[in-house]
VOPAMAR-308147 format. One record per residue (C-alpha): residue number from 1; x, y, z. Coordinates in nm, 3 decimals, decimal comma. Example, Ala and Ser with C-alpha at 12.3 -4.5 7.8 and 13.67 -1.06 7.14 Angstrom:
REM residues 2
NODE num      px      py      pz
NODE   1   1,230  -0,450   0,780
NODE   2   1,367  -0,106   0,714
//
This chain:
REM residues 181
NODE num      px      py      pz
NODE   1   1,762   1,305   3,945
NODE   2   1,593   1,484   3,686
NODE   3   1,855   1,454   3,424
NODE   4   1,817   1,069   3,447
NODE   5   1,459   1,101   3,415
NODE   6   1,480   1,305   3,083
NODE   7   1,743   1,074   2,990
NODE   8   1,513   0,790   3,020
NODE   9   1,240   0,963   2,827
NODE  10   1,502   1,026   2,574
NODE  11   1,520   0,675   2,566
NODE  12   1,218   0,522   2,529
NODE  13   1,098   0,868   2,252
NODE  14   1,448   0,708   2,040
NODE  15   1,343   0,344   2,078
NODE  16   0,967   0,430   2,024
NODE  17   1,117   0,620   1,712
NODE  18   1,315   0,322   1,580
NODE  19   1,036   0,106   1,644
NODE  20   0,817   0,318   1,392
NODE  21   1,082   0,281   1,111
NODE  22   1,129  -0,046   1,099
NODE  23   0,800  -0,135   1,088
NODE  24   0,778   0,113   0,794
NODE  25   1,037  -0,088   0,673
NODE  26   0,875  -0,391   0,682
NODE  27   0,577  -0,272   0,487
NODE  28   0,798  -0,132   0,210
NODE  29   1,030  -0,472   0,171
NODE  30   0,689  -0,663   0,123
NODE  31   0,551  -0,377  -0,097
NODE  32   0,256  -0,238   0,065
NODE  33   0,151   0,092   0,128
NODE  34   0,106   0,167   0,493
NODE  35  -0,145   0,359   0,592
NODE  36  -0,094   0,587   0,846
NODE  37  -0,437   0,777   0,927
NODE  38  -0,680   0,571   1,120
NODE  39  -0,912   0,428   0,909
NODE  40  -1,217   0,206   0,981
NODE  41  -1,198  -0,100   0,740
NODE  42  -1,586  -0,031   0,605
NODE  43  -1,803  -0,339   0,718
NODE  44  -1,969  -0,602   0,490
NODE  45  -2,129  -0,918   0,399
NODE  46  -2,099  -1,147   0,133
NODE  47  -2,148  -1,513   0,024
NODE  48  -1,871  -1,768   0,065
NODE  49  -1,825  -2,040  -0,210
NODE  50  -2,066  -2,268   0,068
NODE  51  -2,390  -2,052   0,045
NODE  52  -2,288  -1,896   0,389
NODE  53  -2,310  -1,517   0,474
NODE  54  -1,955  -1,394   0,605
NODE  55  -1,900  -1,047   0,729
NODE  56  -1,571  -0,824   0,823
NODE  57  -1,684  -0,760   1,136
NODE  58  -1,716  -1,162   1,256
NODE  59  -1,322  -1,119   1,221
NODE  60  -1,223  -0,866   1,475
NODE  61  -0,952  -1,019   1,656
NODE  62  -0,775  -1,152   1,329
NODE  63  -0,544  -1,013   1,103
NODE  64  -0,766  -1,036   0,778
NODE  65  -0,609  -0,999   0,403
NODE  66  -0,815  -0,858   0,194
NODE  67  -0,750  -0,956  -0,178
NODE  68  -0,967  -0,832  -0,470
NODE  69  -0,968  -1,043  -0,781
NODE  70  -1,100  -1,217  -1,091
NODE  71  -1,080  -1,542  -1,254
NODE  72  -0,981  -1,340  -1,526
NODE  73  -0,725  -1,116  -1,393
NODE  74  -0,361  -1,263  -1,514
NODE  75  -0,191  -1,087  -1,279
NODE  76  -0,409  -1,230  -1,021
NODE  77  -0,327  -1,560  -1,116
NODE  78   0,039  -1,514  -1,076
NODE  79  -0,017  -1,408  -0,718
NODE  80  -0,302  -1,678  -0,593
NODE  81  -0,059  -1,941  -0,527
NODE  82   0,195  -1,699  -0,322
NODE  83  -0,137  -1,646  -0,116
NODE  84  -0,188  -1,996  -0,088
NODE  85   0,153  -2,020   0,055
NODE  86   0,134  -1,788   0,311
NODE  87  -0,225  -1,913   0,454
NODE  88  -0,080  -2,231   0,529
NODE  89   0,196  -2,045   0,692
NODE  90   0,010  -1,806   0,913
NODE  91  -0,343  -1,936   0,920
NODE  92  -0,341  -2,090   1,291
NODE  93  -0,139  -1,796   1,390
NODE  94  -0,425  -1,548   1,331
NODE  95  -0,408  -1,490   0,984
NODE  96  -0,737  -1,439   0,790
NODE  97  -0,731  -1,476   0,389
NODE  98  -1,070  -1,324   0,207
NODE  99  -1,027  -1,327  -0,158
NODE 100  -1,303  -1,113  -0,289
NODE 101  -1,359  -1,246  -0,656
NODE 102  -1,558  -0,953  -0,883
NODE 103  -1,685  -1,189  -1,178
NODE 104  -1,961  -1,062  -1,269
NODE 105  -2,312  -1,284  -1,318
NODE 106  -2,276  -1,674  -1,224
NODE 107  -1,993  -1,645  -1,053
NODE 108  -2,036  -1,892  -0,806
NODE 109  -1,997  -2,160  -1,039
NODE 110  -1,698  -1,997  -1,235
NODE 111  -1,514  -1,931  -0,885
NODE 112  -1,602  -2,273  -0,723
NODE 113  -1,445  -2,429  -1,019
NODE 114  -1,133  -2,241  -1,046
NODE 115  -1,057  -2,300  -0,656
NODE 116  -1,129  -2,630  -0,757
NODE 117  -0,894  -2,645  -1,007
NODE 118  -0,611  -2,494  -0,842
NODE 119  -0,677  -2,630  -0,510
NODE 120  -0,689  -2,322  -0,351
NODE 121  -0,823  -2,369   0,069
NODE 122  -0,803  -1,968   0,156
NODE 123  -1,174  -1,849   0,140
NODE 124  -1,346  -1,683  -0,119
NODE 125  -1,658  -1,433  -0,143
NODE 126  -1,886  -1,350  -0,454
NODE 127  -1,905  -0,950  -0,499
NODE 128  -2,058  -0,969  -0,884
NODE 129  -2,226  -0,619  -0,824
NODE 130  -1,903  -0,504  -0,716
NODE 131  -2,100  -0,318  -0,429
NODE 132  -1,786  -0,421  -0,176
NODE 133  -1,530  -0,357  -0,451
NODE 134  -1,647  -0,003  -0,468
NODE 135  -1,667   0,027  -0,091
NODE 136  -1,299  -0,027  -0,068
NODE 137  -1,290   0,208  -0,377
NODE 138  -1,070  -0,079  -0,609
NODE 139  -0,937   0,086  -0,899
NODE 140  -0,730  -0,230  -1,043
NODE 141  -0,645  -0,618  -0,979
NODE 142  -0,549  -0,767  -0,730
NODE 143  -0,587  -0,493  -0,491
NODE 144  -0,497  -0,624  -0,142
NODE 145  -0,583  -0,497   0,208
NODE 146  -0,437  -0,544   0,516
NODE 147  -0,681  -0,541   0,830
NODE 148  -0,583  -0,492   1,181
NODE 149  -0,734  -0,701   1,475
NODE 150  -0,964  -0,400   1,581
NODE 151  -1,094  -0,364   1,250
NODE 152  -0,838  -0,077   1,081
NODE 153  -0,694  -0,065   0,765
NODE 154  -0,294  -0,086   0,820
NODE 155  -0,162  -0,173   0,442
NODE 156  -0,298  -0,131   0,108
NODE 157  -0,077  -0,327  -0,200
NODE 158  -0,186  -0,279  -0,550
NODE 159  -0,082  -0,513  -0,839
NODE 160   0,037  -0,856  -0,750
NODE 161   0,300  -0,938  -0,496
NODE 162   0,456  -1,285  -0,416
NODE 163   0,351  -1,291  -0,102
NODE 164   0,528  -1,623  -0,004
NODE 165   0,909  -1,436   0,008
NODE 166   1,082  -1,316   0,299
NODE 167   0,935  -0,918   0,292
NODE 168   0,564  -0,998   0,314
NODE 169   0,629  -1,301   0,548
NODE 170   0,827  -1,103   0,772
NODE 171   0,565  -0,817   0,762
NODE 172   0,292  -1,071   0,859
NODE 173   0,481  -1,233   1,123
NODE 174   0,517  -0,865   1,249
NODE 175   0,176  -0,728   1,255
NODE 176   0,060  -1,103   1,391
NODE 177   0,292  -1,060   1,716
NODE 178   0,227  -0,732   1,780
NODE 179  -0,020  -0,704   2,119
NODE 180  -0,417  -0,626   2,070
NODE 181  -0,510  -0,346   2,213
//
């Protein structure tokens, strides 16, 4: 009797194991960092290309991606219609997409108008003080942060990444099915 109960612990310690790795895996085929401590994704509020106040913490429950940019950033650019991509994908499955644009001064004119152009529908804040950019201690662009439904940071990917290919889709679709806690 007991050797089938440590066998079974065995068991489910080996498949807890595996389950681990792949989802390391998964974060290193779509090029993020995963974080492993449990960090706190610091709270905030900023405006929205509308006027309207939105904060991090009106989002628990979602899996928010938290992109850092500027109009212009070229490698930025290169990645804004991957992102585009993958909020159409995932955005009734849970998936939140904040792109926090740094221009500095008016940039709620400059932003407004390159969404406009590009016809990008993922949301957008102003941070021209850079006072949330610092927060989340941005070093370069895009910087991109992955935010669990409770409100932990889970990924951090800096530099641009096509996030419309298999890795990052599969990573999403991951970290979306997984249960809240």
């Amino acid at each position: 009797m007991l050797k089938k109960i440590m066998l079974g612990i065995l068991i489910l310690v080996l498949l807890n194991g595996i389950t681990l790795w792949a989802e390391e895996d998964l974060f290193a085929k779509a090029g993020v960092q995963k974080i492993q401590e449990k960090i706190e994704a610091p709270d905030f509020t900023l405006k929205n290309l509308e006027g309207q106040d939105v904060s991090l913490k009106q989002l628990r429950g979602k899996l928010v991606f938290l992109n850092f940019w500027a109009t212009w950033c070229g490698p930025c650019r290169i990645e804004k219609p991957t992102m585009e991509k993958l909020y159409h994908e995932f955005k009734d499955k849970g998936l939140v997409i904040l792109a926090v644009s740094i221009d500095l001064g008016d940039s709620l004119q400059l932003v407004r108008s390159y969404y406009e152009k590009y016809k990008y529908s993922y949301g957008s804040l102003l941070d021209p003080e850079n006072t949330v950019a610092k927060m989340y201690a941005v070093r370069g662009l895009p910087t991109t942060y992955l935010i669990d439904r409770e409100g932990y940071i889970i990924g951090l990917a800096i530099g641009a990444r096509l996030w419309d290919k298999e890795g990052a889709r599969k990573l999403i679709t991951n970290l979306l099915e997984k249960p809240q806690k």
